[in-house]
N, C-alpha and C positions, 0 to 999 in steps of 0.2 A: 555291794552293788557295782556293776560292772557298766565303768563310763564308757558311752560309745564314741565308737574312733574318729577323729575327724576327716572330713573332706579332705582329700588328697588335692591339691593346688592345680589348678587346672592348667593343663601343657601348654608353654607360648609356642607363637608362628617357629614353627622349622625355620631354617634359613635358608632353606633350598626353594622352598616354598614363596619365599619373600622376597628373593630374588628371583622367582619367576615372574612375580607380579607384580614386577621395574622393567619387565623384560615388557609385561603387557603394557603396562601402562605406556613404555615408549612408543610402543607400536602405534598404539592410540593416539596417540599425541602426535606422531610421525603424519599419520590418515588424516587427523586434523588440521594439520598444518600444509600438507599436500593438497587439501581440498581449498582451503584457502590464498594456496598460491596460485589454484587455475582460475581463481577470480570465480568461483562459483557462491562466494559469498558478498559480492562486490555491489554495490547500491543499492544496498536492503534486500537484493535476491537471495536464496539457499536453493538447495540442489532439491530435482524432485527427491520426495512427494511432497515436499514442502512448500517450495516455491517462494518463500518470504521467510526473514528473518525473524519476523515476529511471530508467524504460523511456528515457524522451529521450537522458537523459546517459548510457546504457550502451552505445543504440544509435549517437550523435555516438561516443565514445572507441574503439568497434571499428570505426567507419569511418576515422578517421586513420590507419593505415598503409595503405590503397588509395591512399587521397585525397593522402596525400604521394606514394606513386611515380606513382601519376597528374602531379601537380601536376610533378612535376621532369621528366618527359618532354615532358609541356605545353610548359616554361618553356625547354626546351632546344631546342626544334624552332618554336615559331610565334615568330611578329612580337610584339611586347608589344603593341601593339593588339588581336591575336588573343587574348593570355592574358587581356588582361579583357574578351572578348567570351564567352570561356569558363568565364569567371567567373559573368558574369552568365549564361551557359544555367545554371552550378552551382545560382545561385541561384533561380531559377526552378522548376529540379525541385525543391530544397529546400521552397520555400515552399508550392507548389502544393497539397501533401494537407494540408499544416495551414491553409491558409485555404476547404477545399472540406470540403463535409457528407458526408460517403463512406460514415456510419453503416449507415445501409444497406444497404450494400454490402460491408461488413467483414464484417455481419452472415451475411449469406448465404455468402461467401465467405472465411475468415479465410488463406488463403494471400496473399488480397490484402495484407492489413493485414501481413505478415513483409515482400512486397517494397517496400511502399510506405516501410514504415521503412527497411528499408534504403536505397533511394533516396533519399529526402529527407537521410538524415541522412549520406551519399556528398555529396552538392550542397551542402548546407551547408560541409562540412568542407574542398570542396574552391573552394570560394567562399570563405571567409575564405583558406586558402593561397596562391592565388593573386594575391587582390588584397595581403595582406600583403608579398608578392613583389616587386610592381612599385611600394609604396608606399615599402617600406623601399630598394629601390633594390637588391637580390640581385643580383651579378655573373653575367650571362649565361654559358653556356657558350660557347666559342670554334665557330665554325665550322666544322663537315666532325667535331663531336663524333660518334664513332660509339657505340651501345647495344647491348651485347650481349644478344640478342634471349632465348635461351635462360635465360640467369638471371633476366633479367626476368619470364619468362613463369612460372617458377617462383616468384617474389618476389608477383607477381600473382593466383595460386591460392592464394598462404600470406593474402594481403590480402582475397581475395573468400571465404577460411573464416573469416577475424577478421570479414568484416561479418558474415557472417550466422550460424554457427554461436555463438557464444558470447550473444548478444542471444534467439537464438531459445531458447537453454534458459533463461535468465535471465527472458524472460517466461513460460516451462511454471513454471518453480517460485512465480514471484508469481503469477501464478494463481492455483497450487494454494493458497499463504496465504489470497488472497484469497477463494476461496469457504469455504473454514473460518469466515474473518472473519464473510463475509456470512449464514450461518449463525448464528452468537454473536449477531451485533446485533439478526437478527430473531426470535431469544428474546429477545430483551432491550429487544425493541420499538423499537430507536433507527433507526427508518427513514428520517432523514433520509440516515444515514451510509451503510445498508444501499444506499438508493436511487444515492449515491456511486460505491457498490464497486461495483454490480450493470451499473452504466453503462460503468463501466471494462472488465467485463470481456465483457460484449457486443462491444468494440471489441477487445480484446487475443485475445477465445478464445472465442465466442459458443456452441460446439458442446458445453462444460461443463455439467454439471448438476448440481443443489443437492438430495441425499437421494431420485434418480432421476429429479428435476423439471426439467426445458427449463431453461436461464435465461432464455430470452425469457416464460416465462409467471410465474414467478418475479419478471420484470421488471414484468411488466403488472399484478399485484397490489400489489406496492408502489408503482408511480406511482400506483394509483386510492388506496391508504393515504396516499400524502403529499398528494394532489391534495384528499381528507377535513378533515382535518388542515387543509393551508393556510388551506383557506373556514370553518374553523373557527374559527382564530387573528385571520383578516383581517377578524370582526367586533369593534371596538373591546370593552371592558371599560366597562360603565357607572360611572355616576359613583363609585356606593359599592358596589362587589362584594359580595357575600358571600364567606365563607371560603371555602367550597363552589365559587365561580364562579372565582375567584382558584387554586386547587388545581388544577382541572380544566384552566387554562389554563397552567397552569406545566406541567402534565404534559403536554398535548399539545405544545407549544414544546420540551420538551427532547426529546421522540420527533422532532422535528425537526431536533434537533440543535445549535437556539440555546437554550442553556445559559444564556448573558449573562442573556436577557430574561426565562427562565424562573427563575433567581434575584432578581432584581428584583422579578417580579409578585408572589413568597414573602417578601418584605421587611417590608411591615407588619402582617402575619399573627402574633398574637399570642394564638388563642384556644385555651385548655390542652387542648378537647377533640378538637382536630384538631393537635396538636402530634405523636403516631406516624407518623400520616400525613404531616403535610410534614417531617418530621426525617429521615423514610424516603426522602423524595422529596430533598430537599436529597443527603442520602449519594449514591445512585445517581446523583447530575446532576454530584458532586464525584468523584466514583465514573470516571464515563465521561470525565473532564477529565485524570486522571490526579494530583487533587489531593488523596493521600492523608490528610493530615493531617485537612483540611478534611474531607475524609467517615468517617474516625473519629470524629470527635467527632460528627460530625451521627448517626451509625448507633447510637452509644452512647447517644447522647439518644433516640434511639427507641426501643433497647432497653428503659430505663429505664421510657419514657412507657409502652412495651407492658405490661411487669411491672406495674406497676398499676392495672393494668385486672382486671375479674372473669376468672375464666377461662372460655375460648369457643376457639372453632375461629381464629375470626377471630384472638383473641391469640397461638397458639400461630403462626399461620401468619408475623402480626407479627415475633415473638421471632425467629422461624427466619430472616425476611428480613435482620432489622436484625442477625444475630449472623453469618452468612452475611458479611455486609458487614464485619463488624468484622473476619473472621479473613481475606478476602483485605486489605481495606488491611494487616493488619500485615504479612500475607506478604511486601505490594509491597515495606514500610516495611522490610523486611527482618528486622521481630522475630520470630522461627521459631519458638521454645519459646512464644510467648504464642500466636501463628496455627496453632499446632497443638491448642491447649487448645483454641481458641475453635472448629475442624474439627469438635473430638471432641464440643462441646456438639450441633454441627450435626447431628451423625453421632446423635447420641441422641436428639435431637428430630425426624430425618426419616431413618430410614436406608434411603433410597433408593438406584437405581443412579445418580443424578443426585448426590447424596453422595459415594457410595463413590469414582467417578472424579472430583470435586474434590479429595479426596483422595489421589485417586493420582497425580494433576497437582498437588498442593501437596509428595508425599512424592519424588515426579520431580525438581522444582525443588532440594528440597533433600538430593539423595543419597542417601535413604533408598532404595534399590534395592529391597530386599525387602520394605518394605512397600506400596511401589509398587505393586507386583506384584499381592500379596494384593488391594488394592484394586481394581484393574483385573478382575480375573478377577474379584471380585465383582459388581463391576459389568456384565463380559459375561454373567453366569450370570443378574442379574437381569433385566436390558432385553436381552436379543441382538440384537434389530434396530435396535435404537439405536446399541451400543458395541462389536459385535464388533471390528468393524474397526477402531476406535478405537481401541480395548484392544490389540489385536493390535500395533497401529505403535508403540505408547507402550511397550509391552515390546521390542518387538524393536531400538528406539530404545536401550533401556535394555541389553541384550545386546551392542548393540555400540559404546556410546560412554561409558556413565554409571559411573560410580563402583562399585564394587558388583556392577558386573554379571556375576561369577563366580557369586554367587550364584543370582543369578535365573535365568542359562543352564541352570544344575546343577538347579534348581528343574525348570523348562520342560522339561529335557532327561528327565527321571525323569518327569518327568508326575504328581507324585505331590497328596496334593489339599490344598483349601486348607485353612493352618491357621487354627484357631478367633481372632478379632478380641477385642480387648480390650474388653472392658464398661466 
């Protein structure tokens, strides 16, 4: 009986082969490292179609299971010459929308901006696998390997739902944070940040809009505010400032969102009569840093400086700002019984719908269900076209995940009205 022959060993990577795919891979690495030097990866940004570093990496990790079964059919079927010639198409579509202005074009178009991610971040994922492949020296399949074609095909609809379904909700819901965000900041006048988010999300979702507003027009008032602003700051500070000249330029600069220089210019500022004012200004700047401590103390030195002042409009509005301040850092700070007291001063010196729902977003954060509640509904009953729908998601939030919310459902569900607030 005649033993049959064995499998002939299957051919390693050429070497010509495998040094071209060092030649790729530096090229790669080179693009990579070039894009990160023009700062287009710089404060959590990425280059369109991205626009966010987390968009990037959410969109790269649901393209690797395509980009692997991709990559193993690749590697089973062409010449290794071939795989790093398909490497490099990989990376080419990879690179292509992040080194091209597409802005424009997202803009009018945002289905564009879902396939362009996808692709790109497909090309990438199957540009590093592949050259990986031929680098590391991965044992070829054997010859006359046959693919069954049918589970493949099914492995390949499950990979082309992981690219694009999971990325495409992932950016619906930062969106939606983000125009919340961009809203807060431009009460709070910090348009450097605003002008940030608003840019982002022109490129991620440009057909959103901010309290009925376009975001393109939305957009175009804050570039003319930060464009203000810039030619404002980019005149030097003469030799010896006034207080006055010194203030005005620390506040325009932190509306910009450089903080550094904005506390810097407030440095030698020592005069007792503008100490509410920049004590106010320091909190808020410590405030938007997330440097809690730092702007308790600065918002309590203002409170301080406000209290001894005559009484005026101006002082009361002072007291509310700087106490305002005091009771979210403790809230950040996590001290709850003292940032509730400090609420309830707020609550007595302005009891606004603007109030009432800090309030109900302070009593949210900390379990307090039903007075959440109470708060919120006050607050829709004062401003409706402000909070309705505010009011509305932060209850129904609270109905179905928060602590408590037997209560509040039982509440909501009776419809019964609200009860009287504590003096």
């Amino acid at each position: 009986m005649k033993r049959p022959s064995p499998t002939p060993p299957n051919p390693s990577v050429p070497p010509g082969a495998r040094g071209f795919a060092a030649l790729v891979l530096v090229v790669g690495l080179a693009l990579a490292l070039g894009s990160v030097a023009d700062g287009a990866w710089n404060a959590g940004q990425a280059p369109v179609p991205y626009a966010w570093r987390d968009v990037a990496l959410v969109h790269l990790l649901c393209a690797l299971p395509l980009a692997g079964m991709l990559a193993v059919v690749v590697y089973a079927r062409v010449p290794a010459a071939g795989v790093v010639g398909i490497a490099v198409g990989g990376l080419v579509v990879g690179v292509v929308p992040l080194s091209t202005d597409l802005t424009g074009a997202l803009r009018a178009e945002p289905f564009l901006g879902i396939v362009l991610r996808s692709l790109s971040s497909l090309g990438l994922a199957l540009w590093a696998m592949l050259v990986a492949a031929v680098l590391i020296g991965v044992q070829r399949p054997a010859a006359g390997l046959r693919i069954e074609w049918k589970p493949a095909l099914a492995l390949g609809l499950l990979g082309i739902t992981a690219l694009a379904l999971p990325p495409t909700t992932y950016v619906g819901a930062r969106c939606r944070h983000d125009v919340a965000r961009l809203g807060e900041f431009i009460e709070q006048s910090r348009f450097g940040e605003a002008q940030m988010i608003v840019r982002g999300l022109l490129v991620l979702d440009a057909r959103r809009t901010l309290h009925g507003q376009p975001l393109s027009e939305v957009a175009e008032k804050i570039e003319q505010i930060v464009e203000q602003l810039e030619s404002q700051v980019a005149i030097p500070l003469r030799a010896y400032p006034t207080t006055g000249e010194r203030v005005a330029r620390a506040r325009a600069l932190a509306m910009l969102g450089r903080t550094d220089e904005a506390l810097e210019v407030l440095k030698p500022v020592n005069d007792p009569q503008w100490t509410p004012d920049v004590e106010s200004l320091r909190g808020t700047i410590y405030e938007t840093r997330g440097d809690w401590n730092e702007g308790l103390t600065a918002y309590r030195a203002a409170k301080a400086a406000w209290e001894s002042r005559p009484t005026s409009q101006v002082r009361v509005a002072g007291i509310l700002r700087a106490t305002t301040g005091i009771a979210y850092c403790l809230r950040k700070r996590g001290q709850y019984a003292q940032a509730e007291s400090a609420y309830q001063e707020v609550l007595a010196l302005a009891p606004t719908a603007d109030t009432h729902f800090l309030l109900a977003q302070f009593y949210q954060d900390t379990q307090q269900a039903e007075k959440a509640r109470v708060h919120a509904r006050r607050a829709m009953e004062l401003a409706p076209e402000r909070y309705q729908l505010e009011g509305e998601k932060l209850i129904k939030k609270m109905m179905i995940s928060e602590f408590g919310c037997l209560s509040v459902f039982n509440a909501e569900d009776s419809g019964r009205g609200l009860p009287s607030l504590p003096k």
